[in-house]
C-alpha positions in Angstrom: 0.0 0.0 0.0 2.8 2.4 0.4 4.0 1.8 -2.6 0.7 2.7 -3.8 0.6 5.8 -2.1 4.0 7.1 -3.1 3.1 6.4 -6.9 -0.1 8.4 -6.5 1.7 11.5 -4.4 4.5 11.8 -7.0 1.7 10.9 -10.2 -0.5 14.3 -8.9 2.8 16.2 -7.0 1.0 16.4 -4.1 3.7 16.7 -1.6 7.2 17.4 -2.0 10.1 16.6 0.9 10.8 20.3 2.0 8.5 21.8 4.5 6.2 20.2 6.9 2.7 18.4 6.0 -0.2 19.0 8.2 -1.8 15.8 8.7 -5.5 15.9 10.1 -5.4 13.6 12.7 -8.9 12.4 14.2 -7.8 9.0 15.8 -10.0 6.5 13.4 -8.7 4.1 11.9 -8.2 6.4 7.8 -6.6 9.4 9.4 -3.7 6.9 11.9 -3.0 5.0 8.1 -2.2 8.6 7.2 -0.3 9.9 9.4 1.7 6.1 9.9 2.6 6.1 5.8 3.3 9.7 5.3 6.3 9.2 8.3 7.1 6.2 7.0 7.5 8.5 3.6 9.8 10.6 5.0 7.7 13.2 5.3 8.0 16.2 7.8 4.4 15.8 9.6 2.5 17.9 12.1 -0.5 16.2 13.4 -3.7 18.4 14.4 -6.5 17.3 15.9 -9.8 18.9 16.2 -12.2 18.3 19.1 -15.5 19.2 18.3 -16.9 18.0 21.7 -20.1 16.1 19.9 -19.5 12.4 21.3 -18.9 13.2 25.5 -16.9 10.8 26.4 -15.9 9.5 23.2 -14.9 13.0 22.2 -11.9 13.2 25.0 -10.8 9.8 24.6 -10.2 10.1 20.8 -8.2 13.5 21.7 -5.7 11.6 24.4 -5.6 8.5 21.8 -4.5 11.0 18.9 -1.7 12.7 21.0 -0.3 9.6 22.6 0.0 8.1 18.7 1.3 11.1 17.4 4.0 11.1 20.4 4.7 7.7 19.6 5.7 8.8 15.8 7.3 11.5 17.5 5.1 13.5 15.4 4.5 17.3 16.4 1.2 17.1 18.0 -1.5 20.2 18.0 -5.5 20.4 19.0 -8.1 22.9 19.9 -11.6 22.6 21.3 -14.8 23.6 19.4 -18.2 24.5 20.8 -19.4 23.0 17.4 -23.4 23.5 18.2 -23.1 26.8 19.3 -21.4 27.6 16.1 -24.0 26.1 13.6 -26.7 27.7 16.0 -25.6 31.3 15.3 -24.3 30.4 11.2 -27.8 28.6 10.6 -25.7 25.2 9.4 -26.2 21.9 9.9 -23.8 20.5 12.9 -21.8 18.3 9.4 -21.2 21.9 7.8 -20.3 23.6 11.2 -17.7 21.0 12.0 -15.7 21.0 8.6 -16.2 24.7 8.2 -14.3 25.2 12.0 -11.6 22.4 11.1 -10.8 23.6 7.6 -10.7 27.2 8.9 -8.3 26.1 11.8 -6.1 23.9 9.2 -5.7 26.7 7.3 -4.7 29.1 10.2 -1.7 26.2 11.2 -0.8 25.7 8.1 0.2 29.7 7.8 1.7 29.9 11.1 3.4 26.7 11.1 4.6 27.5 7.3 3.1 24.2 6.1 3.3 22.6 3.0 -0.2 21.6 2.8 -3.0 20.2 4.3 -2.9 16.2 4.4 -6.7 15.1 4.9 -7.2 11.4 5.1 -10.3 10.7 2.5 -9.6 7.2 0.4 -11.1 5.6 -2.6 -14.4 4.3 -0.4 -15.3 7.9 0.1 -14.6 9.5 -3.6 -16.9 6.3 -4.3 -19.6 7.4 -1.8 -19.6 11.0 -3.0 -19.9 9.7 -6.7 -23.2 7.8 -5.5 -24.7 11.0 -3.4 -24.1 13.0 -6.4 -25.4 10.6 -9.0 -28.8 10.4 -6.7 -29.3 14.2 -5.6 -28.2 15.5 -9.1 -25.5 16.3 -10.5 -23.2 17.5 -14.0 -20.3 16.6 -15.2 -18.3 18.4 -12.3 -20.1 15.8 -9.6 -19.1 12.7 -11.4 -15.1 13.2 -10.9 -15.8 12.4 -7.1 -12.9 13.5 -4.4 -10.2 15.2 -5.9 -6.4 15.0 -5.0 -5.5 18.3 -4.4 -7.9 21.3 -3.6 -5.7 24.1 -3.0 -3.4 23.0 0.1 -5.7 20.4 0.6 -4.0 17.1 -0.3 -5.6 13.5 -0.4 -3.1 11.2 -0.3 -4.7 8.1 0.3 -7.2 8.4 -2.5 -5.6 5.3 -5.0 -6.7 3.0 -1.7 -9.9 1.7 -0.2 -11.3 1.4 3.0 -9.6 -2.5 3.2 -6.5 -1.9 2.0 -6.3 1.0 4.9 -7.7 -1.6 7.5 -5.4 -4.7 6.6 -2.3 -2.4 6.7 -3.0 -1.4 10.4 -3.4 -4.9 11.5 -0.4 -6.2 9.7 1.6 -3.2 11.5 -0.2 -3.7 15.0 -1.5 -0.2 14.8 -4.5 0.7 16.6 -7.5 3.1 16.4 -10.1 4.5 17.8 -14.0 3.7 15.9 -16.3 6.5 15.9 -19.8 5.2 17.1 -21.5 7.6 14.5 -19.9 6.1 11.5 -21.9 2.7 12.4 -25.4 4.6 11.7 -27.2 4.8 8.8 -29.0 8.0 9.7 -26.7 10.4 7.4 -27.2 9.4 3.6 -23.4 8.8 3.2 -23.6 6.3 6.1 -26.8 4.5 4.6 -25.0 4.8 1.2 -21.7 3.1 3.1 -23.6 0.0 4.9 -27.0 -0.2 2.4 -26.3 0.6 -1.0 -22.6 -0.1 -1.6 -23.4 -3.6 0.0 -25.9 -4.2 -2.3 -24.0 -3.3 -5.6 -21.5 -5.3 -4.5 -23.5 -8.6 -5.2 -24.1 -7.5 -8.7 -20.9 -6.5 -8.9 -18.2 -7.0 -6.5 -15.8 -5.0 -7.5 -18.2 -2.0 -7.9 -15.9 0.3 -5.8 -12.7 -0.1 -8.2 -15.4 0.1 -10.7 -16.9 3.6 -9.8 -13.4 5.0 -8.9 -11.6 4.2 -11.8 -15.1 5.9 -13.7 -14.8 8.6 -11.8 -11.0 9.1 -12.6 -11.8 8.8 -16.4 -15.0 11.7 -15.8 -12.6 14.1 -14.1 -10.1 13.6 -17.2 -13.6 14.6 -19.1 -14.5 17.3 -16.5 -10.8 18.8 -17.7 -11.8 19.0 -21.2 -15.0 20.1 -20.9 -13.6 23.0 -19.1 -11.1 23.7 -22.0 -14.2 23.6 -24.3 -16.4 26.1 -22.3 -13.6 28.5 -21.3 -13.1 28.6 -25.9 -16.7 28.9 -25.8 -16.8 31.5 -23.1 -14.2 33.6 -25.2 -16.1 33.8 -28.4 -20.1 33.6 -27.2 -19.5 36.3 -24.8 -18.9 39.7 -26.8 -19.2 41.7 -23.3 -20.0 42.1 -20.1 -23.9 42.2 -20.6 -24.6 40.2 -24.1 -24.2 36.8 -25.7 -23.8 35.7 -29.4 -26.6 33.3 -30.4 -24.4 32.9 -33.5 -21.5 32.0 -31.9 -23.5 30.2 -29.2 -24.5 27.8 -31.7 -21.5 27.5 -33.4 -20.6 25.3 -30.7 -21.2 21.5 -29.9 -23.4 21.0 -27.0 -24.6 24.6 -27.2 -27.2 24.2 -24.2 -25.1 23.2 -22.0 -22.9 25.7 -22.9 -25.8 28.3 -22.3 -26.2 27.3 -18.9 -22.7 27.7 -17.7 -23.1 30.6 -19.1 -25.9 31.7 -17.6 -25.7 30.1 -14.3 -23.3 33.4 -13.2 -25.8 35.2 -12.9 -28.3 33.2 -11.5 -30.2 31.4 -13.7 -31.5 28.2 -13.1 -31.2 25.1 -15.6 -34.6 25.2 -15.9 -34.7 28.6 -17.2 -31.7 28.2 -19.4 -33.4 25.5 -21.1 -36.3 27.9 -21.9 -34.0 30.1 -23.1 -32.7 28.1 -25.6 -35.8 27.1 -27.1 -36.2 30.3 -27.7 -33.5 31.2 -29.7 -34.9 30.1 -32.7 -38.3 32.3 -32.3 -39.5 35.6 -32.0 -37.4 38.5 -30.6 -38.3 40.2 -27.3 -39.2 38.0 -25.0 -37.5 38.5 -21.4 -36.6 35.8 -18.7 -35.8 36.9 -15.1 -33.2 35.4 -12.3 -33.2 36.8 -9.0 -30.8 39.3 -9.6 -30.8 39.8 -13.6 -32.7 40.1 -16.7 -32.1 38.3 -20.5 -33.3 39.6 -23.2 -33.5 37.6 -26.2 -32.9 39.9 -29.2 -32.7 38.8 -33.1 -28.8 38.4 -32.4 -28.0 38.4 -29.2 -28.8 37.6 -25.7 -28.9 40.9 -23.6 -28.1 40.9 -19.8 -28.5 43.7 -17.4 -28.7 43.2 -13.6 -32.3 43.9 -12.1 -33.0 47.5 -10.9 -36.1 49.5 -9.4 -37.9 51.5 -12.1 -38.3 55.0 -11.4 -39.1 57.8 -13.7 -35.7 59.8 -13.4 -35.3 63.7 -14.4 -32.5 66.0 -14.1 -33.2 69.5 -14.4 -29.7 71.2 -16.5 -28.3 74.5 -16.7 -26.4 74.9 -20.6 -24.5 77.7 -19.0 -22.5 75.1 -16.7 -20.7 73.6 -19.8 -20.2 70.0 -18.4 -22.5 67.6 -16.6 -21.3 63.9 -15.8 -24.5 62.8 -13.9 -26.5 60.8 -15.6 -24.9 60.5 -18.9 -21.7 62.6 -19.9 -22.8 65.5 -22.1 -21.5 68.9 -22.7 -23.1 72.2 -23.6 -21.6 74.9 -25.8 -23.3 78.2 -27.1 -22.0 79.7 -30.3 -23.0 82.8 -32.6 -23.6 81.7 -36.2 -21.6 82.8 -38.9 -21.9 81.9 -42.8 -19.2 79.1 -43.0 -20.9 77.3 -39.3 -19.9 73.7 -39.9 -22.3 71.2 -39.0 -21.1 67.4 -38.9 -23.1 64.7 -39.6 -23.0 63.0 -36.0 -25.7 61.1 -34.1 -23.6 61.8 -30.8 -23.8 66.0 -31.2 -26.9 67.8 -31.6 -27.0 71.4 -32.9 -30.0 73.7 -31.8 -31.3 76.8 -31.5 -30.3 78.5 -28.8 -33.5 81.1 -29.3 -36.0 78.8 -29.6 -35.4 76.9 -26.4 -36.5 78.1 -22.5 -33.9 77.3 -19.9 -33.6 75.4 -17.9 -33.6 72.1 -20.1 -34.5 68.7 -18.3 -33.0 65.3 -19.3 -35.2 62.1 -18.3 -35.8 58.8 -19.2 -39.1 58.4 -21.7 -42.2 56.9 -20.7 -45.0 55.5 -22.8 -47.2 58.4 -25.2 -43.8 59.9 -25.6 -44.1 61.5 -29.1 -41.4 63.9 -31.1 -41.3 65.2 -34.9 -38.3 63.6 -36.0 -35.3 66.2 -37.7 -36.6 66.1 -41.4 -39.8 65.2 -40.8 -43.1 67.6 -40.5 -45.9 65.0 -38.3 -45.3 64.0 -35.0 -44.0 60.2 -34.6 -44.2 58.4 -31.0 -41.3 57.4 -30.0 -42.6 53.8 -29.4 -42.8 53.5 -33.2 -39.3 55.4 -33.5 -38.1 52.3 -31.7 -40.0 49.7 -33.5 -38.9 51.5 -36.6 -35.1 51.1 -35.9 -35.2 47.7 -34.1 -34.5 48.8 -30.5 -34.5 46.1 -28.1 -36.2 46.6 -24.7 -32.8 46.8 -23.3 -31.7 50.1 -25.7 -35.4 51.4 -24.9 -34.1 51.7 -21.3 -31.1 53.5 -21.7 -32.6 56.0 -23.3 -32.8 59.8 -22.3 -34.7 62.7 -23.8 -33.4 66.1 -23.8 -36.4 68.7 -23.1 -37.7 71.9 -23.4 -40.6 71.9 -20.8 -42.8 69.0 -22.2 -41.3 69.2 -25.4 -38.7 66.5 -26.4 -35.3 68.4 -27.9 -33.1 65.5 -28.5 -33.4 61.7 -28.3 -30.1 61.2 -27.1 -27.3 60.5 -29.0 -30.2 59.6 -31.8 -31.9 62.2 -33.0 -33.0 65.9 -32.4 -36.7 67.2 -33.0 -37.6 69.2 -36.2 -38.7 72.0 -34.2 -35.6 73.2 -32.6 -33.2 72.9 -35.5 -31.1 75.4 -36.7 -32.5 76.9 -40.2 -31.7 80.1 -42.1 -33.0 82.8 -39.8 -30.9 80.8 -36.6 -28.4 83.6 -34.7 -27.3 81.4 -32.3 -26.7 78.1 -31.3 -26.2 75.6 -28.7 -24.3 72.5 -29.3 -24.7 69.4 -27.3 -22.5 66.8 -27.5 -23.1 63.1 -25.8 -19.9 61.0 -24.7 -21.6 58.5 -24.1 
């Protein structure tokens, strides 16, 4: 089994000879294997041991057993004491959660002031196999099926390439002993009823189903790796910005649903709603899905993202003499006398107006339905509804729209188009040129 063990450390690099490894020592039977091979190793070890005090008397003696078989390694020996249901009382967690959050929070503290290599945790091939199996039954993707991994950060698993037997028959052979918690021998937790129920049963269709799901789970988390190389290409060409998706690009890929949920999933849509989504790609733009913190709009060529904000009817009254306002959008304000050679350029982001036939101050707000303007060039009035509709806005673009007026008058659709009525013609002295930055 050591041999074993060596192969896999060096095969994943999980520990090298140089600084000390933090072993998690518990006292059961996985974590004393752990501590025994990685001295045996050569390894610099530290044990620590966590005392959660959940077990009375059982608690206490597992401590004394751990530091009595750490002194007899001459093994560095640490502890500390945890009021474990006090803790998941004021964090809301179950007492499972409370107690790895406290021990992995400690290991981590050690492993800083003890400047250790990493973190040596003693899971094995019996409980990769058991996660597998919760997984498989509560649910999972791809990323569940790869079970434990080796290395998670500084945490290292060492003894993953073994099973629970192989861990027990080396003790005895060596005369080691352990302590057995009493908890492991109920099947009230699901991993414990998947440990003494289900894995016994499988076993009689097939018994070597543990090797069997390990050695599947090794080949998924090779497939895991790929499949992240696939989405992160993915990710680079389907995602044209912050807020918007490609449905081109999208389904330029294989697997493209899939690849639209782990997309989406950021920002917090459900699989569910991802697969309504795609279905409709291929129909009608303008329909609009909701997470709990964002909104998707599905446009003719893209998907449109913004996070999810109050609606409120926003106006800001403006002064043209101030030159500069930053709040809400950038724009700039410049009065100017006309002469005969007054250049106007052709630019959607600058309006020119005149200055005579406006009343200050001007107020800049967001537009609201009945909105209507008569559109530079044009003589009727035209909603601004039907503006939109007219140049294939999507509800998104709607929204970050703001109107330049003139008491109830709209001046300028910003950065879009200014209204017939306050142009500059032939009998214009001055004007006022606004310019939008964007």
């Amino acid at each position: 089994m050591i041999h074993t063990i060596r192969l896999y450390i060096e095969k994943y690099q999980l520990l090298s000879e140089d600084r000390p490894v933090l072993v998690g020592l518990s006292g059961g039977a996985d974590s004393v294997a752990l501590l025994g091979v990685l001295v045996r190793l050569g390894y610099p070890c530290i044990a620590l041991h966590c005392n959660f005090h959940l077990r009375g008397e059982e608690s206490g003696r597992d401590e004394t057993f751990a530091r009595k078989f750490a002194e007899s390694l001459e093994v560095p020996f640490h502890k500390i004491d945890f009021d474990t249901v006090s803790y998941a009382g004021e964090k809301r967690v179950s007492i499972e959660m409370a107690a790895r959050e406290l021990r992995y929070a400690w290991f981590e503290k050690m492993r800083e002031r003890l400047g250790g290599q990493a973190i040596a945790v003693a899971h094995h091939r019996d409980d990769s196999v058991e996660t597998v199996l919760m997984n498989l039954v509560r649910g999972t993707g791809i990323r569940g099926m790869g079970g434990i991994r080796p290395r998670n950060g500084f945490i290292v698993r060492p003894l993953l390439c073994v099973g629970r037997e192989d861990i027990l028959t080396w003790l005895t052979d060596r005369g080691y002993v352990y302590m057995t918690d009493s908890s492991n021998l109920s099947d009230a937790y699901t991993r414990n009823f998947i440990r003494l129920n289900v894995l016994p049963l499988l076993e009689k269709i097939n018994p070597s189903v543990r090797n069997t799901i390990a050695r599947s789970a090794e080949h998924l988390s090779a497939v895991e790796a790929l499949y992240i190389y696939v989405l992160e290409q993915a990710r680079k060409e389907v995602v044209v910005s912050d807020n918007r998706l490609s449905i081109g690009a999208l389904m330029r890929f294989p697997a493209p649903e899939t690849i639209l949920y782990e997309l989406l999933k950021g920002y917090g849509f459900t699989r569910l709603v991802s697969e309504e989504i795609f279905v409709a790609l291929s129909k009608e733009s303008g329909k609009l899905f909701y997470s709990s913190t964002h909104r998707l709009l599905k446009d003719r060529d893209d998907l449109w993202i913004v996070p999810l904000e109050k609606k409120e009817e926003r106006t800001f009254v403006l002064d043209p003499e101030k030159g500069i306002y930053h709040e809400p959008i950038e724009l700039s304000f410049r009065k100017l006398v006309i002469t005969i050679d007054f250049p106007i350029e052709k630019n959607k982001r600058i309006a020119y107006l005149d200055y005579d036939k406006l009343d200050f101050p001007l107020t800049l707000r967001t537009w609201k339905e009945g909105d209507w303007f008569i559109p530079f060039g044009m003589k009727g009035r035209k909603k601004l509804s039907d503006y939109f509709s007219d140049h294939k806005f999507s509800r998104i673009q709607k929204e970050r729209i703001w109107l330049l007026c003139c008491g109830d008058a709209i001046v300028w659709v910003v950065g879009e188009r200014i209204d017939n009525r306050f142009r500059i013609d032939k009998s214009t002295k001055r004007a006022l040129i606004v310019n939008f930055f964007g």
